[in-house]
C-alpha positions in Angstrom: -10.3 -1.0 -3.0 -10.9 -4.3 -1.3 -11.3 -7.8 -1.5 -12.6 -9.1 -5.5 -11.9 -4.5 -6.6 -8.1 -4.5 -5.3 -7.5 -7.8 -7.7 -9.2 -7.1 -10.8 -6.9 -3.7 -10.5 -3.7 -5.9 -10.8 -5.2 -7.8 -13.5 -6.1 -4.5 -15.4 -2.0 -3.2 -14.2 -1.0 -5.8 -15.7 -2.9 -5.8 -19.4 -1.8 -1.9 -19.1 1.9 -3.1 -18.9 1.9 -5.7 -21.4 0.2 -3.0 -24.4 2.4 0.0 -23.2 5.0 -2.0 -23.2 5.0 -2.7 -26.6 6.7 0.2 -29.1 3.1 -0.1 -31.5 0.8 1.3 -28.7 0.6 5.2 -28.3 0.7 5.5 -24.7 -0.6 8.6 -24.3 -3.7 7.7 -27.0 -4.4 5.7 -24.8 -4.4 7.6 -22.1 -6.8 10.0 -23.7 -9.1 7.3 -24.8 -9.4 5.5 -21.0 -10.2 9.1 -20.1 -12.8 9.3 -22.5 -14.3 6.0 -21.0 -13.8 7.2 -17.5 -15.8 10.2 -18.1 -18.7 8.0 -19.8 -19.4 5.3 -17.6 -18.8 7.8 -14.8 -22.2 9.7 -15.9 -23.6 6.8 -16.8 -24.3 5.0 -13.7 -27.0 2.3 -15.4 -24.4 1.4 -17.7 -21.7 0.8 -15.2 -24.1 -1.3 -12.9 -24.4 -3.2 -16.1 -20.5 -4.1 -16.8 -19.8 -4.7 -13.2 -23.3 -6.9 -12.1 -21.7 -10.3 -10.6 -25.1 -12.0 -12.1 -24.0 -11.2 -15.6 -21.5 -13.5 -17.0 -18.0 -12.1 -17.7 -17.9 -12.6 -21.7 -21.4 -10.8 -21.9 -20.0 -8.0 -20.3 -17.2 -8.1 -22.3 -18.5 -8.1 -25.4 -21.3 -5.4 -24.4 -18.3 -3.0 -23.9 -16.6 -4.5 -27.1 -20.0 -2.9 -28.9 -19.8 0.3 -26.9 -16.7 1.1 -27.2 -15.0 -0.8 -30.4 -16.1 2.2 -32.5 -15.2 5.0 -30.5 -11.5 3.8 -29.4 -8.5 2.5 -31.0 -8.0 -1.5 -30.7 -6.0 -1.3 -27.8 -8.2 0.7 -25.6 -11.4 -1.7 -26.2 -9.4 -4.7 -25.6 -8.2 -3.3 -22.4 -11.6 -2.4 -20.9 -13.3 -5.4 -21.9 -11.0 -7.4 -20.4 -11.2 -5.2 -17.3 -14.9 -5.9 -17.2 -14.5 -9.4 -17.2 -13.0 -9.0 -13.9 -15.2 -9.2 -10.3 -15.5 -5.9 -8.8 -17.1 -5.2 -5.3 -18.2 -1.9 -6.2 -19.3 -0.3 -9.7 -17.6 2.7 -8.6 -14.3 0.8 -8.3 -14.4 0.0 -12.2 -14.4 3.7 -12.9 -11.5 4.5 -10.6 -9.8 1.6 -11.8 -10.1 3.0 -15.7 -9.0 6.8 -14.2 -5.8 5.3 -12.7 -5.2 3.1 -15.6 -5.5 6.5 -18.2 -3.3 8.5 -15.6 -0.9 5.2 -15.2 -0.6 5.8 -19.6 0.2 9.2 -19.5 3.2 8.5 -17.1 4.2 5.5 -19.2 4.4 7.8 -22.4 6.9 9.9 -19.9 8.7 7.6 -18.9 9.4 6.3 -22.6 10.6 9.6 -23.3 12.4 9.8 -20.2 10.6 12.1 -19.0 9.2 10.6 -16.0 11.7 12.2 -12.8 10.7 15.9 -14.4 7.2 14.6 -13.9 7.1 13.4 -10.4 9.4 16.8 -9.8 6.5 19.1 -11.4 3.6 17.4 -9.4 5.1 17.7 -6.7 6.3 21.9 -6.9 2.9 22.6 -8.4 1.2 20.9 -5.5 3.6 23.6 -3.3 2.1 26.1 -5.7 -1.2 25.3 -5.3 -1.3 25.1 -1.3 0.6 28.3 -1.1 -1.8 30.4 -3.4 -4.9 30.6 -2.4 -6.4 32.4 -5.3 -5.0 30.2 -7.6 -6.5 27.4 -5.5 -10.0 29.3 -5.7 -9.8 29.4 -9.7 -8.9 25.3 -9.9 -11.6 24.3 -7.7 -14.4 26.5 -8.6 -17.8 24.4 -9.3 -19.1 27.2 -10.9 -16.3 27.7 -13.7 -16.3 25.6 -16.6 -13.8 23.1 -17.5 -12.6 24.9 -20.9 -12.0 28.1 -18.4 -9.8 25.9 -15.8 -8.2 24.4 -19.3 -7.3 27.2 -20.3 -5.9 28.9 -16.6 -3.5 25.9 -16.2 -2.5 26.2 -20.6 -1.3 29.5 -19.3 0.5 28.3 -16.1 2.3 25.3 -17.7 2.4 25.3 -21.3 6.0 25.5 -22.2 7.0 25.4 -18.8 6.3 21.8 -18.1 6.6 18.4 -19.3 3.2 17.3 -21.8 2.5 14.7 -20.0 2.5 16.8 -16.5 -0.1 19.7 -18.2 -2.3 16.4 -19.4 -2.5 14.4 -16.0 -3.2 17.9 -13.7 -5.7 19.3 -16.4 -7.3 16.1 -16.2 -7.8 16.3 -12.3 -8.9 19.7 -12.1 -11.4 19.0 -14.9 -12.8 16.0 -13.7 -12.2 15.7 -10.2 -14.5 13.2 -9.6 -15.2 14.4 -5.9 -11.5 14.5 -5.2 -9.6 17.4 -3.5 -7.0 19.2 -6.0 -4.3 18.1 -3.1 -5.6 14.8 -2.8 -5.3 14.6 -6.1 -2.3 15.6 -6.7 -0.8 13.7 -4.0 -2.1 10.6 -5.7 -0.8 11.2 -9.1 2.6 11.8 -7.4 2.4 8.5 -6.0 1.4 7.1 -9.2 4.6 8.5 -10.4 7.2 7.1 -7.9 5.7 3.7 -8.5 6.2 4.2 -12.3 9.8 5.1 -11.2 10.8 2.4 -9.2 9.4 -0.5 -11.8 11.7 -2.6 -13.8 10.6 -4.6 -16.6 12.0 -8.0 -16.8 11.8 -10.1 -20.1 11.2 -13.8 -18.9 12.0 -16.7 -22.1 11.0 -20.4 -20.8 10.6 -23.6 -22.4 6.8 -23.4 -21.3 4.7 -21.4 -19.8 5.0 -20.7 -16.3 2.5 -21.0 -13.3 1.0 -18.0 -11.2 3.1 -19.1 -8.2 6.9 -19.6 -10.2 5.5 -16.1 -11.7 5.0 -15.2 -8.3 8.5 -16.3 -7.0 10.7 -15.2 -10.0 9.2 -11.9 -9.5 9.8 -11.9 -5.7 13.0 -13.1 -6.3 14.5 -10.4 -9.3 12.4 -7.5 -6.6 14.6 -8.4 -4.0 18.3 -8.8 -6.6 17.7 -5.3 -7.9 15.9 -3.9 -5.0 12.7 -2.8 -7.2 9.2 -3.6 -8.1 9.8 -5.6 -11.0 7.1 -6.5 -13.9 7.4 -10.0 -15.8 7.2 -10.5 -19.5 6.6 -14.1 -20.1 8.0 -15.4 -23.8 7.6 -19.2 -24.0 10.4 -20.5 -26.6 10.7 -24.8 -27.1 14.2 -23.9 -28.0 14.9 -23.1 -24.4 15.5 -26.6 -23.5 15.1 -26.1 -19.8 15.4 -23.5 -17.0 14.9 -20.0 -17.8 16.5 -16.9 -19.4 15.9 -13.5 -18.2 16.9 -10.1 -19.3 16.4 -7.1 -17.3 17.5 -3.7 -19.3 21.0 -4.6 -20.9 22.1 -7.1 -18.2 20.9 -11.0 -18.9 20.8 -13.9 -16.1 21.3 -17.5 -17.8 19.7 -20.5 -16.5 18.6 -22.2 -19.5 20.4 -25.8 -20.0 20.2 -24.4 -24.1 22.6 -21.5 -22.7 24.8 -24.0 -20.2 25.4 -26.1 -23.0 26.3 -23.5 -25.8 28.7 -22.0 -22.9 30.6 -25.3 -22.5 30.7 -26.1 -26.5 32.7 -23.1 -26.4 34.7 -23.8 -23.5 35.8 -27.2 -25.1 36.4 -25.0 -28.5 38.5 -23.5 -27.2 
């Protein structure tokens, strides 16, 4: 994606992150239900000129897909894609690929709250060596002519039991719906999809008040390069915090709030 497509995906990375990242949304719900959408406005080529038409002002478009979808998905789901619509995209294609990655982005998130997520990237991967090796498997999986409850079914047999949920929902999903992808292109970027999942740390930011786009920018830069990862900001704004910041990353917490500096030296003088 380029130019106005590649941001409106961070945006829509981002509003993935802050649902999934709460404990009340079923990750891999929503997975399902971003699929759902995928598959729609991906047929529906009218309707996805519609949501993504520069012309059109960004609430329209947002509550049109609050009508389409509010009934068919849970909360969550229609919040997300409206506010994805909002965004500017160059192409209406790239709204579509944006939702796919987003539902296959879920999916790995469910995994990775289960801890889960390294046996995913690791079954990708060796069914990806599978698939290139065999090619009469790689016939069945790609064959226009077969339907997709027939390829369901094949890859039910080849990996139910044998491999992680989430693993038998993200390749089913690819080999169903394609959407003019090779099965190893495919593949490939689902595993990439994975190590990214891997290597991101959440970081739980608490500040006086809220910050700007470019401290954002910097305290993220600055906690990627301490722990060596791509590192994702939640932002909680708390008056108490009399200045500075807190931040909290897993079970290790970095103080700079003058509220913390000055409960540390009341119990210094204590005691």
């Amino acid at each position: 994606m380029n130019g106005a497509s590649r941001e409106a995906l961070a945006a829509a990375r981002e509003r993935l992150d802050a649902l999934t990242d709460s404990t009340s949304v079923d990750a891999a719900q929503l997975a399902d239900e971003l699929a759902a959408v995928t598959a729609l406005l991906d047929r529906e080529v009218s309707l996805r000129r519609v949501l993504t038409d520069p012309a059109q002002a960004a609430d329209a478009k947002a509550d049109l897909a609050g009508r389409i979808f509010g009934g068919q998905v849970s909360g969550a789901a229609s919040d997300l894609v409206s506010g994805t619509v909002r965004s500017r995209w160059s192409q209406s294609r790239d709204l579509v690929d944006a939702l796919e990655e987003l539902a296959d982005t879920a999916d790995l998130t469910a995994a990775q709250k289960a801890g889960a997520l390294d046996d995913v990237e690791d079954e990708l991967f060796r069914f990806g060596r599978i698939v290139s090796s065999n090619t009469e498997l790689r016939a069945a999986l790609t064959n226009r002519s077969a339907n997709a409850q027939a390829k369901s079914e094949l890859l039910r047999s080849l990996l139910g039991g044998r491999a992680n949920v989430a693993t038998e929902r993200l390749v089913t999903r690819l080999v169903t719906a394609p959407r003019g992808r090779s099965l190893e292109a495919g593949l490939e970027s689902l595993s990439k999809l994975a190590a990214e999942r891997r290597d991101r740390l959440v970081a739980t930011v608490t500040s006086a008040v809220p910050l700007n786009d470019r401290q954002k920018q910097r305290l993220g830069a600055a906690l990627a390069k301490l722990y060596g990862r791509q590192m994702h900001l939640n932002i909680d704004v708390d008056p108490e915090v009399l200045g500075g910041i807190r931040v909290q990353v897993g079970d290790e917490v970095i103080n700079g709030s003058i509220a913390d500096r000055l409960e540390d030296a009341g119990r210094r003088m204590a005691s």
